[in-house]
Each structure stands twice: as structure tokens, then as C-alpha cells.
PDB file of N, CA, C, O and CB in Angstrom:
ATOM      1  N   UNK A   1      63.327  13.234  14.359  1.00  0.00           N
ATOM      2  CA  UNK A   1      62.572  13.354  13.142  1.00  0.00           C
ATOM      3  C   UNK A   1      62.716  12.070  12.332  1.00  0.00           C
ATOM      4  O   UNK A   1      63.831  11.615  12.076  1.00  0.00           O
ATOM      5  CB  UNK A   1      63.033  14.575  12.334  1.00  0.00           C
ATOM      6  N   UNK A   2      61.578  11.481  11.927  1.00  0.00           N
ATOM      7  CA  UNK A   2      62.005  10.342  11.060  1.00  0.00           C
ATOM      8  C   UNK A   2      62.304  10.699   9.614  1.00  0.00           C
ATOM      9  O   UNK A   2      62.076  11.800   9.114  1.00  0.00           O
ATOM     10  CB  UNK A   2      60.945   9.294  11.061  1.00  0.00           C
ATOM     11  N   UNK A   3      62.913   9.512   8.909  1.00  0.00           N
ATOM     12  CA  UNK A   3      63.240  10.140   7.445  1.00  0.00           C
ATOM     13  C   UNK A   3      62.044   9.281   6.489  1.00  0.00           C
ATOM     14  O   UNK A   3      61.651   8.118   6.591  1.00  0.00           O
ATOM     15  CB  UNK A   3      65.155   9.759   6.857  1.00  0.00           C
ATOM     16  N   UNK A   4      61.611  10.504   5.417  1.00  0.00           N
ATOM     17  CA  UNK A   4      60.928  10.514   5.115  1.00  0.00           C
ATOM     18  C   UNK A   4      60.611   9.792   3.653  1.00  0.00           C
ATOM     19  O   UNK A   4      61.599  10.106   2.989  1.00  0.00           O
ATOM     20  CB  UNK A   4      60.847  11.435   5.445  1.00  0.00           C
ATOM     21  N   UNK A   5      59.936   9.164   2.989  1.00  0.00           N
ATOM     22  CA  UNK A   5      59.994   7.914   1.772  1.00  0.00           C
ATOM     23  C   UNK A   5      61.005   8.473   0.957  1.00  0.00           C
ATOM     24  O   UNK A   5      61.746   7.589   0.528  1.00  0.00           O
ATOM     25  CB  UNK A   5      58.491   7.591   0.766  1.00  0.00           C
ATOM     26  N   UNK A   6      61.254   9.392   0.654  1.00  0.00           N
ATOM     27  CA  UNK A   6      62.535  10.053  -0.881  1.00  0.00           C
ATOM     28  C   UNK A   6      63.944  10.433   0.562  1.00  0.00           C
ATOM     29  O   UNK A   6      64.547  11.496   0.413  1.00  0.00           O
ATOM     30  CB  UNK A   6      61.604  12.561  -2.273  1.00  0.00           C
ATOM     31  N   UNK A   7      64.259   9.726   1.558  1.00  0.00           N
ATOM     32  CA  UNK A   7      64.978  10.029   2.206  1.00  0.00           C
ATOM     33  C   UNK A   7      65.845  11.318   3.068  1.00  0.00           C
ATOM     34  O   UNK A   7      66.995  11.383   3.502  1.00  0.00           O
ATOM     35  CB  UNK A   7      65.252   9.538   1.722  1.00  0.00           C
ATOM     36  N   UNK A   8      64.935  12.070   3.070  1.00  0.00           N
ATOM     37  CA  UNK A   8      65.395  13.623   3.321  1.00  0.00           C
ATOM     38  C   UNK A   8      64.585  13.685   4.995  1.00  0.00           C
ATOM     39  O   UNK A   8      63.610  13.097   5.464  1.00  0.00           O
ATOM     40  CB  UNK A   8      64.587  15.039   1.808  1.00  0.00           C
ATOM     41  N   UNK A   9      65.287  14.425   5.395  1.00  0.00           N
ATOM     42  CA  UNK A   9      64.773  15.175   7.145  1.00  0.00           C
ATOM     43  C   UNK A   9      64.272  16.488   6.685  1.00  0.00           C
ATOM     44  O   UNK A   9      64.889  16.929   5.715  1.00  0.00           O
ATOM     45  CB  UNK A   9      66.293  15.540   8.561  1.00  0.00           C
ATOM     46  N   UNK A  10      63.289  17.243   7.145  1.00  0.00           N
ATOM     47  CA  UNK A  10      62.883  18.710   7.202  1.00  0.00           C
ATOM     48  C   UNK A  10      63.148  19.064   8.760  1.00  0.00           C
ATOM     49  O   UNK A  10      62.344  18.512   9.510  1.00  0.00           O
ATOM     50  CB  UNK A  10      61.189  18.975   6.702  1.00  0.00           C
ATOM     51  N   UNK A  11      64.108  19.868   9.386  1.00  0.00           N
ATOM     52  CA  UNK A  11      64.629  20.601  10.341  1.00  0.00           C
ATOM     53  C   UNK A  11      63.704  22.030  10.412  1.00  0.00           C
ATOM     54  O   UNK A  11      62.885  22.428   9.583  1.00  0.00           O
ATOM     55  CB  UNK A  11      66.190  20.780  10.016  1.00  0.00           C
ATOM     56  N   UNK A  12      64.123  22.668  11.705  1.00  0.00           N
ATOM     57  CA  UNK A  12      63.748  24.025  11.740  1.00  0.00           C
ATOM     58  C   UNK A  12      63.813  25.050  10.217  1.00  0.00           C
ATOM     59  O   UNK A  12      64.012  24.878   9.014  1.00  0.00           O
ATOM     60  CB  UNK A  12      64.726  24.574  12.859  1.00  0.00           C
ATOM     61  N   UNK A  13      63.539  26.055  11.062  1.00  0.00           N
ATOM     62  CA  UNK A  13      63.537  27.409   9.233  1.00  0.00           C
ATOM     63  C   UNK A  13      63.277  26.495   8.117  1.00  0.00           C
ATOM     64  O   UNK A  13      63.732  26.993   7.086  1.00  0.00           O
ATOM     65  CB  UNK A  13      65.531  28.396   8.591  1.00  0.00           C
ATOM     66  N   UNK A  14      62.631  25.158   7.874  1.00  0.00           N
ATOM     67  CA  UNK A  14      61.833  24.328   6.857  1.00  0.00           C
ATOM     68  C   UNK A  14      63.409  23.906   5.912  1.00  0.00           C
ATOM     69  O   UNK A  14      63.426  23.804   4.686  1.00  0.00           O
ATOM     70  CB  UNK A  14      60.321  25.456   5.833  1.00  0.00           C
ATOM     71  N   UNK A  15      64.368  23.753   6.616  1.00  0.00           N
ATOM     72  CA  UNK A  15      65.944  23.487   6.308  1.00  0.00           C
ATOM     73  C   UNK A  15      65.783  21.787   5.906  1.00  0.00           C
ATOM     74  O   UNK A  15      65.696  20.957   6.810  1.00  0.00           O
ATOM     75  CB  UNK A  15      67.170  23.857   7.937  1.00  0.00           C
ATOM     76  N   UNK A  16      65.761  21.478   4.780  1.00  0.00           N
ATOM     77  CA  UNK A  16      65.662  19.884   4.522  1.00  0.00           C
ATOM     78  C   UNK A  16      67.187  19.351   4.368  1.00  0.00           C
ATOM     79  O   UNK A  16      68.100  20.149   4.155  1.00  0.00           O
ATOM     80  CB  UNK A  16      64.719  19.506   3.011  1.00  0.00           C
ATOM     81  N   UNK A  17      67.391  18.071   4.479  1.00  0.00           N
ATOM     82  CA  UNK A  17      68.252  17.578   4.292  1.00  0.00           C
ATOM     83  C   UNK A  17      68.742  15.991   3.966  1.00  0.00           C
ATOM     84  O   UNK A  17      68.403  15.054   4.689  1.00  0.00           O
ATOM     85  CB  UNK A  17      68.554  18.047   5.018  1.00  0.00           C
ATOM     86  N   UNK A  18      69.604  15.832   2.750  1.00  0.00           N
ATOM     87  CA  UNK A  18      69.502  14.288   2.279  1.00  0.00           C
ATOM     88  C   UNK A  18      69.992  13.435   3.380  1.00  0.00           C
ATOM     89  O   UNK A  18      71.185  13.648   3.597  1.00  0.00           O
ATOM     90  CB  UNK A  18      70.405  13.941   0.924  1.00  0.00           C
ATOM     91  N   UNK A  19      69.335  12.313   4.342  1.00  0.00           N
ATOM     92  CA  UNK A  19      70.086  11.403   5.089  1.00  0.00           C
ATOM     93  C   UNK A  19      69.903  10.559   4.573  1.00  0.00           C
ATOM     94  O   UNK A  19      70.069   9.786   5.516  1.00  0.00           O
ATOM     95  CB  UNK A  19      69.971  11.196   6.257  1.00  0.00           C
ATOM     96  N   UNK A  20      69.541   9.604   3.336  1.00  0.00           N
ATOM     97  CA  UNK A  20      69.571   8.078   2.948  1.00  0.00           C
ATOM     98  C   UNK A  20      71.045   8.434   2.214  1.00  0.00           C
ATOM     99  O   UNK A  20      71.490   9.380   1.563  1.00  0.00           O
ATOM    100  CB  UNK A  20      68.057   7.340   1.808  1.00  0.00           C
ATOM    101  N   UNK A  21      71.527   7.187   2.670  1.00  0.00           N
ATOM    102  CA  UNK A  21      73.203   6.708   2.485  1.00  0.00           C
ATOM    103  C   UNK A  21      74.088   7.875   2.762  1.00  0.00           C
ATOM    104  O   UNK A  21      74.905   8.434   2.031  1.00  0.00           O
ATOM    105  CB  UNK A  21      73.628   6.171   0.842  1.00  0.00           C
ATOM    106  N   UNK A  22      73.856   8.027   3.559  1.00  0.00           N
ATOM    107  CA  UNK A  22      74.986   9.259   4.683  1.00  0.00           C
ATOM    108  C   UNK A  22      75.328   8.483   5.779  1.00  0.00           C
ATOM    109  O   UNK A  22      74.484   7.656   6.123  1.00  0.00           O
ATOM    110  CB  UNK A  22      74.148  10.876   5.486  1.00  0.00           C
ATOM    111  N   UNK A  23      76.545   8.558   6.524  1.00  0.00           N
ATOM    112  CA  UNK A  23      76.804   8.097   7.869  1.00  0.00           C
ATOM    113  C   UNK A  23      76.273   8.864   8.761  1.00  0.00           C
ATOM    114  O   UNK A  23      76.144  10.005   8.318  1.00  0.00           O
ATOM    115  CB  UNK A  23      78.079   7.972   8.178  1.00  0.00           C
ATOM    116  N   UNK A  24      75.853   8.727   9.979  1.00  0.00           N
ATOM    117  CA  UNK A  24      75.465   9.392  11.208  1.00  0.00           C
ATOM    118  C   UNK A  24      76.566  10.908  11.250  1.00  0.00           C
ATOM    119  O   UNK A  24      76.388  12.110  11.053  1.00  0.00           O
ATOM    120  CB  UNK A  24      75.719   8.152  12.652  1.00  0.00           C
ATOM    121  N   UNK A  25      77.169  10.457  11.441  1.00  0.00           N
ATOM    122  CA  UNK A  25      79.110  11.526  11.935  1.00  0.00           C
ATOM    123  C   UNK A  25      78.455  12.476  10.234  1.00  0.00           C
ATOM    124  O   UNK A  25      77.986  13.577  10.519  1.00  0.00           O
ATOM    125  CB  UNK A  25      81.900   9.886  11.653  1.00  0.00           C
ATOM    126  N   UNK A  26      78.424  12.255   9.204  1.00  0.00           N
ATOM    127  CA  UNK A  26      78.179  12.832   8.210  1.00  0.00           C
ATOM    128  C   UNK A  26      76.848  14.073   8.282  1.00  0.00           C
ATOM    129  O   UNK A  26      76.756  15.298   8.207  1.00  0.00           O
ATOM    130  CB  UNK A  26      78.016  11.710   7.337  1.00  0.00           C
ATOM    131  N   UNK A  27      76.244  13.285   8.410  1.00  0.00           N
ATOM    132  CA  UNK A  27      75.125  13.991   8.828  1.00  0.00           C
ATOM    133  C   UNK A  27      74.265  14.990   9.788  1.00  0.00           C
ATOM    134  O   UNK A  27      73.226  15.647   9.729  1.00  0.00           O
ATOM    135  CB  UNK A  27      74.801  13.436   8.843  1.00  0.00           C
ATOM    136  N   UNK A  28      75.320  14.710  10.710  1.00  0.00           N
ATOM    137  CA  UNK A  28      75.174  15.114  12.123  1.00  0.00           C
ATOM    138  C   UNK A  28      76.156  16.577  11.643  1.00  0.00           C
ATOM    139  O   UNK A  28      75.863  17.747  11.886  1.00  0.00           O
ATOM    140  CB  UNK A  28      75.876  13.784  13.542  1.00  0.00           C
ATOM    141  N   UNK A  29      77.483  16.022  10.837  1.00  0.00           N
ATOM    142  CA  UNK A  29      78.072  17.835  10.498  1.00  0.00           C
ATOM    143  C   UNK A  29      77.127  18.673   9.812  1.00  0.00           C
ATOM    144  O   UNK A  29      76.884  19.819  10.188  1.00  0.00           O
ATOM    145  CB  UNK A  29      79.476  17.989   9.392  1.00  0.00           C
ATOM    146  N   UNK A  30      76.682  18.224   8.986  1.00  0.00           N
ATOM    147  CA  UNK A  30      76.049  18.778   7.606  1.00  0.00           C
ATOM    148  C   UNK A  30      74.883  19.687   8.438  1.00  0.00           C
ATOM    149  O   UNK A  30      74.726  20.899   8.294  1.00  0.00           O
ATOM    150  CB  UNK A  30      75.320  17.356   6.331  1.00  0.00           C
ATOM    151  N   UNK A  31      74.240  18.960   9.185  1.00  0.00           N
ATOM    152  CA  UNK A  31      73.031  19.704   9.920  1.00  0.00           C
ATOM    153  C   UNK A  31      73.581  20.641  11.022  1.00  0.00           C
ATOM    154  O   UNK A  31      73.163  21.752  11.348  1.00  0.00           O
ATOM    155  CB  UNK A  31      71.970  18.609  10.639  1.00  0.00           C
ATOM    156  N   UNK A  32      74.769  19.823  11.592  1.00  0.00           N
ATOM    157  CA  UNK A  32      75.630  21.451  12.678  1.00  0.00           C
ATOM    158  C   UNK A  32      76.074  22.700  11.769  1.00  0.00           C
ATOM    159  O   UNK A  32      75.979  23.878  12.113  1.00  0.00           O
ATOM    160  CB  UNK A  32      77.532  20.963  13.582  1.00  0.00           C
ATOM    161  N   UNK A  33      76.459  22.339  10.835  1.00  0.00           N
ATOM    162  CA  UNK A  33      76.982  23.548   9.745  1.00  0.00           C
ATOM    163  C   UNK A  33      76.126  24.564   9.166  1.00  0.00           C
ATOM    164  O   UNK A  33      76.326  25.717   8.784  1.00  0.00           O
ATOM    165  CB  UNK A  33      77.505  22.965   8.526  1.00  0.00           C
ATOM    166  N   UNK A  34      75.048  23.754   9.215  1.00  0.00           N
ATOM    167  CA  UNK A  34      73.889  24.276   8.461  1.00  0.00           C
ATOM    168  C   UNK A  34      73.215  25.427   9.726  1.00  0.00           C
ATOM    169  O   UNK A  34      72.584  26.353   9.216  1.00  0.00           O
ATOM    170  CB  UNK A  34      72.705  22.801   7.921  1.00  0.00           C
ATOM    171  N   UNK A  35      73.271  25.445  10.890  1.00  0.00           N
ATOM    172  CA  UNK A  35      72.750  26.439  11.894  1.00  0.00           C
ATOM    173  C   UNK A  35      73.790  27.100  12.459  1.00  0.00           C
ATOM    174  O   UNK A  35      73.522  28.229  12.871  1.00  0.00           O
ATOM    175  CB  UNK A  35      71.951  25.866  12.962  1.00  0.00           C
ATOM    176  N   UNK A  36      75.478  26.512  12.662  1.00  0.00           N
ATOM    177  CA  UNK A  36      75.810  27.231  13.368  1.00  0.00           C
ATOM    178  C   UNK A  36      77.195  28.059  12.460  1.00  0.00           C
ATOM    179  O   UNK A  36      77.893  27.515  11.604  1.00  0.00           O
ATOM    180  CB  UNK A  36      75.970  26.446  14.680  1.00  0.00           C
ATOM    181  N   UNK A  37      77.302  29.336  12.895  1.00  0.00           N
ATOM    182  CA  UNK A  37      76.507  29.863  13.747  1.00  0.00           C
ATOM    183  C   UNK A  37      75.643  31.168  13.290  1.00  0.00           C
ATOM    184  O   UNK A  37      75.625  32.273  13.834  1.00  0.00           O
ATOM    185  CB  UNK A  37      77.311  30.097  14.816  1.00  0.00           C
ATOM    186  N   UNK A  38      74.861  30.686  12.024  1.00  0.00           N
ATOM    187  CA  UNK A  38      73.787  31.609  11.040  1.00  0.00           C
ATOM    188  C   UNK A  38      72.946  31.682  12.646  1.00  0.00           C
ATOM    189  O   UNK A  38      72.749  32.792  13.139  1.00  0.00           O
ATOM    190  CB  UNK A  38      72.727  30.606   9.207  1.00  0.00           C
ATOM    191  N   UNK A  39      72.498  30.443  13.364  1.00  0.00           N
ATOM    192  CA  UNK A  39      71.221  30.536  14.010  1.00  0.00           C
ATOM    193  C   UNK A  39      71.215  30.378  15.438  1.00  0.00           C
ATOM    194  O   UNK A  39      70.343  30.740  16.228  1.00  0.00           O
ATOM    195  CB  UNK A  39      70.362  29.615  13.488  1.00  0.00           C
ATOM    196  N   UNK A  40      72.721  29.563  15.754  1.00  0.00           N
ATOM    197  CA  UNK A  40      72.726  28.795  16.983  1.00  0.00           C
ATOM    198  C   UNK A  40      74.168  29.171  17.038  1.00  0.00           C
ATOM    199  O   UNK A  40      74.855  28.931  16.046  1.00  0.00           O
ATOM    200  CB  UNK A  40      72.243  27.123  17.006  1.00  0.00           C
ATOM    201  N   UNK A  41      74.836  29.871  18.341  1.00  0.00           N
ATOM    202  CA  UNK A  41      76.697  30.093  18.458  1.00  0.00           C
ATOM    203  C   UNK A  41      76.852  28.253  18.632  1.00  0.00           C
ATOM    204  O   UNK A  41      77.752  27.540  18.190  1.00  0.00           O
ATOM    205  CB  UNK A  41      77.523  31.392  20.445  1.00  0.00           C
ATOM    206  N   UNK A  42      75.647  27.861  19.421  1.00  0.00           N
ATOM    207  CA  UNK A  42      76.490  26.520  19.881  1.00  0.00           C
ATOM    208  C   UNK A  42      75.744  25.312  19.384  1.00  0.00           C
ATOM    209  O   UNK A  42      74.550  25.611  19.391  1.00  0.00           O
ATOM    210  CB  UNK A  42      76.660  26.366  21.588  1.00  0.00           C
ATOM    211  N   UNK A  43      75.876  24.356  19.051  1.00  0.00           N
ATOM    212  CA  UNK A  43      74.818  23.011  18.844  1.00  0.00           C
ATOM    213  C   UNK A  43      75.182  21.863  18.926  1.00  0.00           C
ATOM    214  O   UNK A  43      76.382  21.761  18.672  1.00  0.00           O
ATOM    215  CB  UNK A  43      74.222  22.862  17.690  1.00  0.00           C
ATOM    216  N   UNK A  44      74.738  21.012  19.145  1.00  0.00           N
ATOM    217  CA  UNK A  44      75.336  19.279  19.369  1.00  0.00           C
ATOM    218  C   UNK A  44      74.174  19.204  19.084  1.00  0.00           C
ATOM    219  O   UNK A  44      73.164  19.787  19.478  1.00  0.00           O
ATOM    220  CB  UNK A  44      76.007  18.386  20.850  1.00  0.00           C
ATOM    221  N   UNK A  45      74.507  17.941  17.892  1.00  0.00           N
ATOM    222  CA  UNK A  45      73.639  17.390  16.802  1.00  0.00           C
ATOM    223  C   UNK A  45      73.911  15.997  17.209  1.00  0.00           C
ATOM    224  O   UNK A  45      75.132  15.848  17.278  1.00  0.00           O
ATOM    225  CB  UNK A  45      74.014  17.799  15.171  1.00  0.00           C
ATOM    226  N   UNK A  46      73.432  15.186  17.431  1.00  0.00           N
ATOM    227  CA  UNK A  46      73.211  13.710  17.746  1.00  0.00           C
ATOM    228  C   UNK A  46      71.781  13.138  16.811  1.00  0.00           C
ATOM    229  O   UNK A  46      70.598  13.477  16.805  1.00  0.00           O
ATOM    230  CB  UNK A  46      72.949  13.563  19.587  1.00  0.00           C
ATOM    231  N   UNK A  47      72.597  12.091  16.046  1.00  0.00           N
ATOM    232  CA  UNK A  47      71.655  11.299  15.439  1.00  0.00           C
ATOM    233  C   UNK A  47      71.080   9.930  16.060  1.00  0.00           C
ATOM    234  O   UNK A  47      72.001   9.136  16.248  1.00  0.00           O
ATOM    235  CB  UNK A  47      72.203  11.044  14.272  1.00  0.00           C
ATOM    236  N   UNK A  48      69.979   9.491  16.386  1.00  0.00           N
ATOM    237  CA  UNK A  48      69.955   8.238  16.564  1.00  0.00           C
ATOM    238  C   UNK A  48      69.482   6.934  15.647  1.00  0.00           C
ATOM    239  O   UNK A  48      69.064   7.437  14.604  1.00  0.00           O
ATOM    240  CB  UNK A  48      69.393   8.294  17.487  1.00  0.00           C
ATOM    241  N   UNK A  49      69.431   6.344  15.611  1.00  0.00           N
ATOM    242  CA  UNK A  49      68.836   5.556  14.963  1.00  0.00           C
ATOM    243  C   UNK A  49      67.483   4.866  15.428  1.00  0.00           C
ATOM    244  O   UNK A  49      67.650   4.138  16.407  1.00  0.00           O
ATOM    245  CB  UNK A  49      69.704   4.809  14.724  1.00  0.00           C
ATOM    246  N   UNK A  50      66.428   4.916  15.041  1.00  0.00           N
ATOM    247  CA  UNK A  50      65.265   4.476  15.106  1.00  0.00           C
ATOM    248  C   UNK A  50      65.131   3.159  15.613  1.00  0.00           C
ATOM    249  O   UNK A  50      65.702   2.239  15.028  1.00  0.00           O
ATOM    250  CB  UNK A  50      64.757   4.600  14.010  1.00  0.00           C
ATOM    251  N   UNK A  51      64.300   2.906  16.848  1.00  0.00           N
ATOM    252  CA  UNK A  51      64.287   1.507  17.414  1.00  0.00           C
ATOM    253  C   UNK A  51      63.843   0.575  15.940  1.00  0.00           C
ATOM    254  O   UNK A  51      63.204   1.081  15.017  1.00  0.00           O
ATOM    255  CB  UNK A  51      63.011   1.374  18.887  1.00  0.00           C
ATOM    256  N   UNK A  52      64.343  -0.911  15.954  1.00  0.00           N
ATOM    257  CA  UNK A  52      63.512  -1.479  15.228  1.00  0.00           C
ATOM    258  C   UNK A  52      63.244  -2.756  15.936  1.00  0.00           C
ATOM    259  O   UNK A  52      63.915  -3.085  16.914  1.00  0.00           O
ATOM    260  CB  UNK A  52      63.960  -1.568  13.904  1.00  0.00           C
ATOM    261  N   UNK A  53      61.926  -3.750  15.291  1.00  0.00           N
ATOM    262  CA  UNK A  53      61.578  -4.566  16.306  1.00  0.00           C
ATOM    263  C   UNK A  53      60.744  -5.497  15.005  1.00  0.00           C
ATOM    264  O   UNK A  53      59.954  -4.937  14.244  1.00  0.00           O
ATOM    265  CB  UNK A  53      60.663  -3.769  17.794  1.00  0.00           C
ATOM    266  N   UNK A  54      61.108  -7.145  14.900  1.00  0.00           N
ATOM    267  CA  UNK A  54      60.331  -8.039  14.449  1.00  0.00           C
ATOM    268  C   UNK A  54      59.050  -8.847  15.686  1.00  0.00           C
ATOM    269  O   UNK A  54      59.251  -9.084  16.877  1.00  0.00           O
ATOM    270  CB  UNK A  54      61.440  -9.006  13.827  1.00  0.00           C
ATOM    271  N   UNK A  55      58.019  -9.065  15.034  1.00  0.00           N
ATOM    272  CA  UNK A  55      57.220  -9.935  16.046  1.00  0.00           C
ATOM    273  C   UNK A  55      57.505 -11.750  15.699  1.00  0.00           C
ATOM    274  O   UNK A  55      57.626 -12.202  14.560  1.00  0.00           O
ATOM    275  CB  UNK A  55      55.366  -9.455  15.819  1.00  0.00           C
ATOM    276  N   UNK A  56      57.555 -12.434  16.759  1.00  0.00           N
ATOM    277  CA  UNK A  56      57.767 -13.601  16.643  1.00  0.00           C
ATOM    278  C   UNK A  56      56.598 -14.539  16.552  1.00  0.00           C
ATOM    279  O   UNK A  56      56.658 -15.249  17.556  1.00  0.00           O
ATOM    280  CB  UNK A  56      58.520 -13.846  17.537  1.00  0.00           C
ATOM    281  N   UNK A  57      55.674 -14.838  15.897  1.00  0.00           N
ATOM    282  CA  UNK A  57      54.611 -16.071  16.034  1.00  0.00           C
ATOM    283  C   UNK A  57      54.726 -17.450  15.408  1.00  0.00           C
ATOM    284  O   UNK A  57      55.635 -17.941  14.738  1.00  0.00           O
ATOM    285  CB  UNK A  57      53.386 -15.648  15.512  1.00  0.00           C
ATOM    286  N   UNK A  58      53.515 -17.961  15.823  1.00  0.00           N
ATOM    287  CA  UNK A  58      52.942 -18.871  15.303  1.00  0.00           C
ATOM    288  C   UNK A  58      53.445 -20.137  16.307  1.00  0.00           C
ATOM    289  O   UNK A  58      53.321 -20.049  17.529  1.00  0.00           O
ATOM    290  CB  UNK A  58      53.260 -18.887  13.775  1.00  0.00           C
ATOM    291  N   UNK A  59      53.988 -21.243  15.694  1.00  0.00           N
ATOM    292  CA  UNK A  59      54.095 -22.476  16.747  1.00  0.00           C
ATOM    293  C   UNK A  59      55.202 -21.968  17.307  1.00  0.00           C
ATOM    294  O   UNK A  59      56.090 -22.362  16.551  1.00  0.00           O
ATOM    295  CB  UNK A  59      54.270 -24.095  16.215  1.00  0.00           C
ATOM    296  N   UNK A  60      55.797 -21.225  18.316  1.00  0.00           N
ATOM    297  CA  UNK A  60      56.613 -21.353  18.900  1.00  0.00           C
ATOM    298  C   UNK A  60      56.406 -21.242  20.277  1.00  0.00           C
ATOM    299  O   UNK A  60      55.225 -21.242  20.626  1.00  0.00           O
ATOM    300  CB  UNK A  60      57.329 -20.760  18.449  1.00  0.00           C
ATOM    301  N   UNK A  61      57.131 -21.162  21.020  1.00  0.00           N
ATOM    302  CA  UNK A  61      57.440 -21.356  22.529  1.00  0.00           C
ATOM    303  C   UNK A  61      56.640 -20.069  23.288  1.00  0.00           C
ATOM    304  O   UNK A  61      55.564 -20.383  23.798  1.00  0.00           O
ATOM    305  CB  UNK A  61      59.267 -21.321  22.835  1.00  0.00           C
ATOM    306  N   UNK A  62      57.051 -18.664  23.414  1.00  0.00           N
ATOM    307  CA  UNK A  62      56.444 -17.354  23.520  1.00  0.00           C
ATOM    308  C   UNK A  62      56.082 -16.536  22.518  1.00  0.00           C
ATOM    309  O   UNK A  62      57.127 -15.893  22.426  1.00  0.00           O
ATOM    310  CB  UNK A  62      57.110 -16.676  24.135  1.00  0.00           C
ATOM    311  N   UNK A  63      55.565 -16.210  21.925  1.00  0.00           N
ATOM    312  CA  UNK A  63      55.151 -15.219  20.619  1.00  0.00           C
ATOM    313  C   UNK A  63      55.472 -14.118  21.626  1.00  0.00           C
ATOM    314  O   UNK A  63      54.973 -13.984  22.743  1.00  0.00           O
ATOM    315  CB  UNK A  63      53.324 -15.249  19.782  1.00  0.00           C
ATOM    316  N   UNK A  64      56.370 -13.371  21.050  1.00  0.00           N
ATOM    317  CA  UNK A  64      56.141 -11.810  21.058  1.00  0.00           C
ATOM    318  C   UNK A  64      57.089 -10.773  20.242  1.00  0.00           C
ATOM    319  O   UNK A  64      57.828 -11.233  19.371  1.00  0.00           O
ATOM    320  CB  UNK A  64      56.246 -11.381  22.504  1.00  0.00           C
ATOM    321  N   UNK A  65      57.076  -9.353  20.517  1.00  0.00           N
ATOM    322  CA  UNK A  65      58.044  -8.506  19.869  1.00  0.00           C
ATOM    323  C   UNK A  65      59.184  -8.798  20.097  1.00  0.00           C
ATOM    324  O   UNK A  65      59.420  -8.888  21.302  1.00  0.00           O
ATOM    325  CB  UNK A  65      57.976  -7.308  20.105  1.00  0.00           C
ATOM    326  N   UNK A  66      59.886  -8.959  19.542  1.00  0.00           N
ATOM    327  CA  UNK A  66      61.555  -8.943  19.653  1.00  0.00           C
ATOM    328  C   UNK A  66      62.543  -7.645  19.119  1.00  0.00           C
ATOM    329  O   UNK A  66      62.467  -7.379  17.919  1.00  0.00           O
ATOM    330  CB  UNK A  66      62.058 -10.219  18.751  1.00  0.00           C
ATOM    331  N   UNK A  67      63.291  -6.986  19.810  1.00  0.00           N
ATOM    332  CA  UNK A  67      64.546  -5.804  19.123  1.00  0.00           C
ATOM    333  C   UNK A  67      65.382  -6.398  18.542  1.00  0.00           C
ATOM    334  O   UNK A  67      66.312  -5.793  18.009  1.00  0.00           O
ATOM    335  CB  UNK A  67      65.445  -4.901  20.056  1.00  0.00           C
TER     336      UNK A  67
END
């Protein structure tokens, strides 16, 4: 799920949650706590982080996307 301009995730059962300036490990409890075990006996919550990527142009050698 990406996070959204006021920094919050919307999860299942419409369950929102603040992730701007949270750690991953933080966040990842907050959202396991939050289902288990009201919804789920078991869950592994893994956050990732969103690829990011600059493009390179103009006079240089190869122009392209870079990670």
C-alpha cells in the first residue's frame, strides 16, 4: 500500500494508520497488534520500502533511469 499525502496507510476493515516518521519495526507492530488476534491467530507484517529511481540526462555519456 503506498502512503498517502497526510501520511497514513488504510489496511483491511478500512483500519488506517499513521506511517510518516515511524520506523519500519514500529510500524510493522502497530499494524500486527492491530489484527492479531481480533482477526488473524497469526500474521507477519513486513514493510517495504518503495523502489525509488532518478533519471539521468542531458550531455552525458548514457541517459537513463538510475536506483
Amino acid at each position: 500500500m503506498p502512503v498517502h499525502d497526510d501520511g497514513t496507510i488504510t489496511l483491511q476493515q478500512n483500519k488506517t494508520f499513521q506511517a510518516a516518521g515511524k520506523s519500519r519495526g514500529l510500524l510493522e507492530r502497530e499494524v500486527r497488534d492491530a489484527y492479531v488476534p481480533s482477526e488473524w491467530l497469526h500474521l507477519t507484517v513486513t514493510i517495504k520500502p518503495q523502489e525509488r529511481f532518478y533519471f539521468v540526462g542531458g550531455e552525458v555519456k548514457a541517459p537513463a533511469k538510475q536506483l
